[in-house]
PyMOL Python script that loads the backbone (N, CA, C, O; Angstrom):
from pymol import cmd

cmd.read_pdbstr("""\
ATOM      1  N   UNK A   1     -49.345 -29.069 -29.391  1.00  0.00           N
ATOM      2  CA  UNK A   1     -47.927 -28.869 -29.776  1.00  0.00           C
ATOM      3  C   UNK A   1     -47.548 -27.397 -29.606  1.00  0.00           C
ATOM      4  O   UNK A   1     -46.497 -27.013 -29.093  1.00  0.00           O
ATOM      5  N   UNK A   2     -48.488 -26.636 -30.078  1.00  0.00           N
ATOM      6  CA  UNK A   2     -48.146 -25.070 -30.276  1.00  0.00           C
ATOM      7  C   UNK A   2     -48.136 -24.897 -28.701  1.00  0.00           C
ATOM      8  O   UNK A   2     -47.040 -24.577 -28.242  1.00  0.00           O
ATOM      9  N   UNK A   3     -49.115 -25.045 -27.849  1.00  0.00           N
ATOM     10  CA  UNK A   3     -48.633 -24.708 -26.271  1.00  0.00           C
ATOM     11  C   UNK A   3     -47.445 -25.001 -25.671  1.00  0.00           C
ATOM     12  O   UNK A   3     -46.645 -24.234 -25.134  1.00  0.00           O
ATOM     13  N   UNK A   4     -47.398 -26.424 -25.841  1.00  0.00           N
ATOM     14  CA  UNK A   4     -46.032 -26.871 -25.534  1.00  0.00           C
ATOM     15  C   UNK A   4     -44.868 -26.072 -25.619  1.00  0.00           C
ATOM     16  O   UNK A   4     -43.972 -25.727 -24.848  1.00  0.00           O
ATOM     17  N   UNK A   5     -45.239 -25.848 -27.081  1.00  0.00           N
ATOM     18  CA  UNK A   5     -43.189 -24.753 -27.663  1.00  0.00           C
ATOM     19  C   UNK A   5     -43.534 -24.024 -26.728  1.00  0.00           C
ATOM     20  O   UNK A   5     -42.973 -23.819 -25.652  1.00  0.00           O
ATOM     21  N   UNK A   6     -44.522 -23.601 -27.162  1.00  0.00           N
ATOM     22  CA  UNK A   6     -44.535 -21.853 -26.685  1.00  0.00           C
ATOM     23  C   UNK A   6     -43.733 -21.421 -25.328  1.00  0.00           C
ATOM     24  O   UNK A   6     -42.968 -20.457 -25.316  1.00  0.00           O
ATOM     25  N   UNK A   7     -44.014 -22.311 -24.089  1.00  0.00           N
ATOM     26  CA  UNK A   7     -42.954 -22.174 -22.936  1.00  0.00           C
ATOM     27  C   UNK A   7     -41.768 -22.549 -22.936  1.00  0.00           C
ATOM     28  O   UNK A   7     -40.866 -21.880 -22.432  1.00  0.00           O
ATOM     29  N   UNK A   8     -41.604 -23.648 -23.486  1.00  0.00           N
ATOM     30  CA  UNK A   8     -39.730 -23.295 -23.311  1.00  0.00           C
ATOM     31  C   UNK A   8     -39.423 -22.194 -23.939  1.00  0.00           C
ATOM     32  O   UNK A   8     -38.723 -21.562 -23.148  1.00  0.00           O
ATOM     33  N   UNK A   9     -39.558 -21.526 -25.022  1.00  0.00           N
ATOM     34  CA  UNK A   9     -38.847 -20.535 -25.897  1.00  0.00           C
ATOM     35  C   UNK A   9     -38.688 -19.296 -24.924  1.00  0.00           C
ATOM     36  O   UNK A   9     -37.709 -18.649 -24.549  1.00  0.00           O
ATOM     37  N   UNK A  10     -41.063 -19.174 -24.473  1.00  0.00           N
ATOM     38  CA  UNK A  10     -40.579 -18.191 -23.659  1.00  0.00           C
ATOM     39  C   UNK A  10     -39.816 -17.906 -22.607  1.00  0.00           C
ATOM     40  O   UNK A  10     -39.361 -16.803 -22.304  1.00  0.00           O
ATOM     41  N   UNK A  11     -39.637 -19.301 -21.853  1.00  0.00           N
ATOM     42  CA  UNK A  11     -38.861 -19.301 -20.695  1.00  0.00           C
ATOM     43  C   UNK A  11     -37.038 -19.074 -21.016  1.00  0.00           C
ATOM     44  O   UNK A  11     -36.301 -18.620 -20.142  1.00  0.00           O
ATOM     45  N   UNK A  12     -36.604 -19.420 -22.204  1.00  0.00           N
ATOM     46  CA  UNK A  12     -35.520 -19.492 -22.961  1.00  0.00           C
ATOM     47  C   UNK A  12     -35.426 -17.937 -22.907  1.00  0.00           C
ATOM     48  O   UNK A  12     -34.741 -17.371 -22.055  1.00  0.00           O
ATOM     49  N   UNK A  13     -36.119 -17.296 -23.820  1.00  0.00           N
ATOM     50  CA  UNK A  13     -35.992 -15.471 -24.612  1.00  0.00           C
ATOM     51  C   UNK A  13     -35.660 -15.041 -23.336  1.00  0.00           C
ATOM     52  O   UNK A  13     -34.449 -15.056 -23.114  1.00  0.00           O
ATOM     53  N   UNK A  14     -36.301 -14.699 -22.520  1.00  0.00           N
ATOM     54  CA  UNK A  14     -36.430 -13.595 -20.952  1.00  0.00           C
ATOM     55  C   UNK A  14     -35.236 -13.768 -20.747  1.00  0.00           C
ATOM     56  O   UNK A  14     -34.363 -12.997 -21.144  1.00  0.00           O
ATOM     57  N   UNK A  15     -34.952 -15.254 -19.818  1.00  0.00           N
ATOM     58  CA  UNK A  15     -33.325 -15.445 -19.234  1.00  0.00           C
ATOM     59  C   UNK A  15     -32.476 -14.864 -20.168  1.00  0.00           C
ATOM     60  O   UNK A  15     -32.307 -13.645 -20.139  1.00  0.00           O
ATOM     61  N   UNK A  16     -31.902 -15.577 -21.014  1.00  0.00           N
ATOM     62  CA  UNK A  16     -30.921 -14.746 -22.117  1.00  0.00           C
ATOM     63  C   UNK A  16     -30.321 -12.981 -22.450  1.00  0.00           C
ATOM     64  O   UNK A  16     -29.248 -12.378 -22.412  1.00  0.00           O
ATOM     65  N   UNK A  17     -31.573 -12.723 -22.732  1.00  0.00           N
ATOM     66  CA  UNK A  17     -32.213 -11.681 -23.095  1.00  0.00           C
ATOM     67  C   UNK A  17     -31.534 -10.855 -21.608  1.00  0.00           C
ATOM     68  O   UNK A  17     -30.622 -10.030 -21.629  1.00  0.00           O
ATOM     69  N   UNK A  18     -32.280 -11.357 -20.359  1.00  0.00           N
ATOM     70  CA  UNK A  18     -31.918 -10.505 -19.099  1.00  0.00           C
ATOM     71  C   UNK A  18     -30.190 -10.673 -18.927  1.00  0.00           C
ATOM     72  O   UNK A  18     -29.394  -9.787 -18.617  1.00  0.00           O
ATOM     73  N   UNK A  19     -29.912 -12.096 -19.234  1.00  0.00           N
ATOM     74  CA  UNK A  19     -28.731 -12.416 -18.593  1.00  0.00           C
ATOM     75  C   UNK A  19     -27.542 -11.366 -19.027  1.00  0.00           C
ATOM     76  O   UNK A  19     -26.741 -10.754 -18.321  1.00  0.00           O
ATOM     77  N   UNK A  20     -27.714 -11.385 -20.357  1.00  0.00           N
ATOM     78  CA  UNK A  20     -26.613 -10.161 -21.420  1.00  0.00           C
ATOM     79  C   UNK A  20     -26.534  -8.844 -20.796  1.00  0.00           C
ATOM     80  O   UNK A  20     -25.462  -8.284 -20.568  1.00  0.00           O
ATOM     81  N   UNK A  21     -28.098  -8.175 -20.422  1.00  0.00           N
ATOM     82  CA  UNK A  21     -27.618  -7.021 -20.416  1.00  0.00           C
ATOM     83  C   UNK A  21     -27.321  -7.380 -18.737  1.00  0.00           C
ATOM     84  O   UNK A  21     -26.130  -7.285 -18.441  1.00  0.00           O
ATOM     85  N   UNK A  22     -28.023  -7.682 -17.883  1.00  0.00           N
ATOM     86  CA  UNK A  22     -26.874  -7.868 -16.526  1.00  0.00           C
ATOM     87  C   UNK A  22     -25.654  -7.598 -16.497  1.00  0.00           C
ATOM     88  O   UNK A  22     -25.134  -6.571 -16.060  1.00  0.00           O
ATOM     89  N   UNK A  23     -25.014  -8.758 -17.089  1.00  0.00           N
ATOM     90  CA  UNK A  23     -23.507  -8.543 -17.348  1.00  0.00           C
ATOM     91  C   UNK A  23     -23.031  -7.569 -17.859  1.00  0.00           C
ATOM     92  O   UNK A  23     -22.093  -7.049 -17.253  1.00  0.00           O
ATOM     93  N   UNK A  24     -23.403  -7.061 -18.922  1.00  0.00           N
ATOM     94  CA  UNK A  24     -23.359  -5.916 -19.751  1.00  0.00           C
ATOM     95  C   UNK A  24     -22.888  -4.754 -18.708  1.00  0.00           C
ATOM     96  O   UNK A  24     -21.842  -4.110 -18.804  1.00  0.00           O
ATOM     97  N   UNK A  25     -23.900  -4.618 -17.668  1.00  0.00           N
ATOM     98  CA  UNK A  25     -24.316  -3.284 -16.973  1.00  0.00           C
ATOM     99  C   UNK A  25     -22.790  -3.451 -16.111  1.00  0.00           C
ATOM    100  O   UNK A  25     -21.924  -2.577 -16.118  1.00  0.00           O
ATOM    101  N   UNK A  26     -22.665  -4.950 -15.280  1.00  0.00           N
ATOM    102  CA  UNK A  26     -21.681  -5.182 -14.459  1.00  0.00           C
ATOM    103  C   UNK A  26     -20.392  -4.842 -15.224  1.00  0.00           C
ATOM    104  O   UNK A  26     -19.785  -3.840 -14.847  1.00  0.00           O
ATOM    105  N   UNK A  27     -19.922  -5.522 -16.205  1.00  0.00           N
ATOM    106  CA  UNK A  27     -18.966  -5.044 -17.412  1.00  0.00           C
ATOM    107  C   UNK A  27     -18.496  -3.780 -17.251  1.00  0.00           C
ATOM    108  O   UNK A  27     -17.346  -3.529 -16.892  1.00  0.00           O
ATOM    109  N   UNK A  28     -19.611  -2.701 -17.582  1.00  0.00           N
ATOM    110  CA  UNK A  28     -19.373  -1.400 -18.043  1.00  0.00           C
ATOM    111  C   UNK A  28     -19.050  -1.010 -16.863  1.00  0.00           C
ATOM    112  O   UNK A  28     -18.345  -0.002 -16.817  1.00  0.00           O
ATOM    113  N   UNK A  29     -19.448  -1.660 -15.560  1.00  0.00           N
ATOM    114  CA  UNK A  29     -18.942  -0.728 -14.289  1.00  0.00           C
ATOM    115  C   UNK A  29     -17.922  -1.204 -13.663  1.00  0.00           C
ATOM    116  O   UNK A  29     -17.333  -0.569 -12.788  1.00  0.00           O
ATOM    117  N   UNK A  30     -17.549  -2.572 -14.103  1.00  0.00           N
ATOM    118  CA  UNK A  30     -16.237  -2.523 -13.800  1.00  0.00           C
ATOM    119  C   UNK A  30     -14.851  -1.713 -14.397  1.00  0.00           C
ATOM    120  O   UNK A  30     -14.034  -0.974 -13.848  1.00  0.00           O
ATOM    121  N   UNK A  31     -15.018  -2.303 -16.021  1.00  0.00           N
ATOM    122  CA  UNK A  31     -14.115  -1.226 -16.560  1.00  0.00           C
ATOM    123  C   UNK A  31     -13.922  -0.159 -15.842  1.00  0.00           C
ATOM    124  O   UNK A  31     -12.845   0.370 -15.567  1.00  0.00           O
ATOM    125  N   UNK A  32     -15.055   0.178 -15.518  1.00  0.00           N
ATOM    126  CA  UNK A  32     -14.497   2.009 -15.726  1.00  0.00           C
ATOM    127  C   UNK A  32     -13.735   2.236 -14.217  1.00  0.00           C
ATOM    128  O   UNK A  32     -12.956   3.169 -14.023  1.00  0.00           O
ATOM    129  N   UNK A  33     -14.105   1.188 -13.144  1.00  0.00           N
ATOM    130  CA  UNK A  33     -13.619   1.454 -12.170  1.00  0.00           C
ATOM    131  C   UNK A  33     -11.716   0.749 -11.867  1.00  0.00           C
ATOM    132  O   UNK A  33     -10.877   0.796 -10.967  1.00  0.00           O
ATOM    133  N   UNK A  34     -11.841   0.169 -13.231  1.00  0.00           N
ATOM    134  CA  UNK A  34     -10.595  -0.646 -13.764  1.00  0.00           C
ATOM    135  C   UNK A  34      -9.566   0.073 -14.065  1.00  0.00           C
ATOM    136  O   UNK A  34      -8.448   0.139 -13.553  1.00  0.00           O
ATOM    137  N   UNK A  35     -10.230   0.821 -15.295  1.00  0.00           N
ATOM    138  CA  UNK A  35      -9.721   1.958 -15.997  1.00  0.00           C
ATOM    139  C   UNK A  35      -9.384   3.149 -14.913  1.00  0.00           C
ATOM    140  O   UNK A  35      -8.324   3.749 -15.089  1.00  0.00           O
ATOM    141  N   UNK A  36     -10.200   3.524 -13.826  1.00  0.00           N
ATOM    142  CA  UNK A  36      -9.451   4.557 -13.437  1.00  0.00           C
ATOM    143  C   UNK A  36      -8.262   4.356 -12.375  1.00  0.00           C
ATOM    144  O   UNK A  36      -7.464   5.224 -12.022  1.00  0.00           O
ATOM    145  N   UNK A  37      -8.347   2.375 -11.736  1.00  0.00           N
ATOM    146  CA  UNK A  37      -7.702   2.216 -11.070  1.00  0.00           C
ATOM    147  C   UNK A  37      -6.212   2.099 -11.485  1.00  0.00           C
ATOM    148  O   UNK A  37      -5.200   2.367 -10.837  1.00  0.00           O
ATOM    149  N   UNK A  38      -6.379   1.562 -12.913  1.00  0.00           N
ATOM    150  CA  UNK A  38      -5.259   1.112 -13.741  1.00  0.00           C
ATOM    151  C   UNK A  38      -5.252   1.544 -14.742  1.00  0.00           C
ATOM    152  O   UNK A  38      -6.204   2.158 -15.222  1.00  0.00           O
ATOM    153  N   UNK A  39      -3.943   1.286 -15.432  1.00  0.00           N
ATOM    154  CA  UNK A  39      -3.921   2.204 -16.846  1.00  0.00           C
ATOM    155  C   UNK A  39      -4.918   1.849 -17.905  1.00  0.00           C
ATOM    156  O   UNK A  39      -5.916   1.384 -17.354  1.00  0.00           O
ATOM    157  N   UNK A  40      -5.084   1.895 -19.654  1.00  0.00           N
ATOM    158  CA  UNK A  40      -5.786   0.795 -20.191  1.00  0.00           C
ATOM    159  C   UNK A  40      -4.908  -0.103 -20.565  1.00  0.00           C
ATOM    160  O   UNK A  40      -5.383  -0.815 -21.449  1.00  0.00           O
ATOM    161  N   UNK A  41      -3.472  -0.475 -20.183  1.00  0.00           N
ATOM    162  CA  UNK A  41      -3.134  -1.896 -20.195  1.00  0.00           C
ATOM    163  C   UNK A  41      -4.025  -2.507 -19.670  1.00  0.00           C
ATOM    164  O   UNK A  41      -5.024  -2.816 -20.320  1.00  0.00           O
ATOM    165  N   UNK A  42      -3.928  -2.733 -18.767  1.00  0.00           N
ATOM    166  CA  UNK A  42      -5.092  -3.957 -18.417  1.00  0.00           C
ATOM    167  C   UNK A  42      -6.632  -3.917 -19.161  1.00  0.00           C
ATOM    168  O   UNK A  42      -7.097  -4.975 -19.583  1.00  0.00           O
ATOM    169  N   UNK A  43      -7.191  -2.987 -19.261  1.00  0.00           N
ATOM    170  CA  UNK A  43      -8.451  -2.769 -19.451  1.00  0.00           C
ATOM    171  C   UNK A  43      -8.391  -3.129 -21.079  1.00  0.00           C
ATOM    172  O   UNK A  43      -8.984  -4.152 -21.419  1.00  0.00           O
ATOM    173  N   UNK A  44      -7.876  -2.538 -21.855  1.00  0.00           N
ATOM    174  CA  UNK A  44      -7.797  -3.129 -23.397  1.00  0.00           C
ATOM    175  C   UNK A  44      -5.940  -2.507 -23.981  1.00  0.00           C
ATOM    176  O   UNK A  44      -5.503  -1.364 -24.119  1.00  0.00           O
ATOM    177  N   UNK A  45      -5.244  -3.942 -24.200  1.00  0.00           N
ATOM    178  CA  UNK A  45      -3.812  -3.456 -24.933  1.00  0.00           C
ATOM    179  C   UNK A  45      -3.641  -2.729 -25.981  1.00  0.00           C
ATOM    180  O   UNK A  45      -2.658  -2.010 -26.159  1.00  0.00           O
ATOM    181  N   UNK A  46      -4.884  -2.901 -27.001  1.00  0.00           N
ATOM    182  CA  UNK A  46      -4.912  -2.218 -28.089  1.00  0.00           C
ATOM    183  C   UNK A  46      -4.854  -0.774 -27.736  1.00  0.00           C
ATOM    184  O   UNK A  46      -3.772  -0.199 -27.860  1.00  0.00           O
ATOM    185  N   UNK A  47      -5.861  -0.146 -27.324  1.00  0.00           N
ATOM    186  CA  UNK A  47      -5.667   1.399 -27.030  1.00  0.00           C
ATOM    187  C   UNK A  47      -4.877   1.737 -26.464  1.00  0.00           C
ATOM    188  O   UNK A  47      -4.583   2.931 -26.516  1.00  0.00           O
ATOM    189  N   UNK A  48      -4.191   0.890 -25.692  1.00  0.00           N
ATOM    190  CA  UNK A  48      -2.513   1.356 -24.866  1.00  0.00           C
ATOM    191  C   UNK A  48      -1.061   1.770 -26.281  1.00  0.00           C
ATOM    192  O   UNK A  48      -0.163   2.599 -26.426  1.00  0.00           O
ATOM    193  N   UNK A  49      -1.620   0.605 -27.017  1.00  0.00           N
ATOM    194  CA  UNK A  49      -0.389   1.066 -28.481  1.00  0.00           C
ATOM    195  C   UNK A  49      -0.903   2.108 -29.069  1.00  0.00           C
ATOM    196  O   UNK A  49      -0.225   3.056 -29.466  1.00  0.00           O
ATOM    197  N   UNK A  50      -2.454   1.995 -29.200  1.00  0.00           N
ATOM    198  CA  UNK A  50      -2.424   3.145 -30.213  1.00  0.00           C
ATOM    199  C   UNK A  50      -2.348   4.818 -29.390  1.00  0.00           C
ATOM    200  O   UNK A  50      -2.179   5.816 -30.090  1.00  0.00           O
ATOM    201  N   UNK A  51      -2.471   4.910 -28.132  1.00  0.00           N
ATOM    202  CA  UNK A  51      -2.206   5.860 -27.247  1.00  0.00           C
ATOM    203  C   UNK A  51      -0.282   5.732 -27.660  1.00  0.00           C
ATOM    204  O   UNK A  51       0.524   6.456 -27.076  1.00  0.00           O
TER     205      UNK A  51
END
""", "prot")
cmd.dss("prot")
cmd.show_as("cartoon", "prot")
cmd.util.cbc("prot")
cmd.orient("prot")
């Protein structure tokens, strides 16, 4: 039983785990190339009011 779990979870943790910060990394480099293309309307409305 204990072998058994043991691979899905681990196979579960890694993906996840990798998938977030991937995106994460892609995220942060879009913004910024967002942000300098466009105002931060687009990028976030909130900091556009409080600007």
């Amino acid at each position: 039983d204990g072998k058994g779990m043991n691979p899905p979870p681990y196979t579960g943790q890694p993906m996840p785990t990798n998938n977030p910060v991937t995106v994460q990394t892609v995220y942060v480099q879009q913004p910024v190339v967002v942000f300098y293309d466009r105002p931060v309307q687009m990028c976030c409305p909130s900091c556009n009011q409080m600007i």
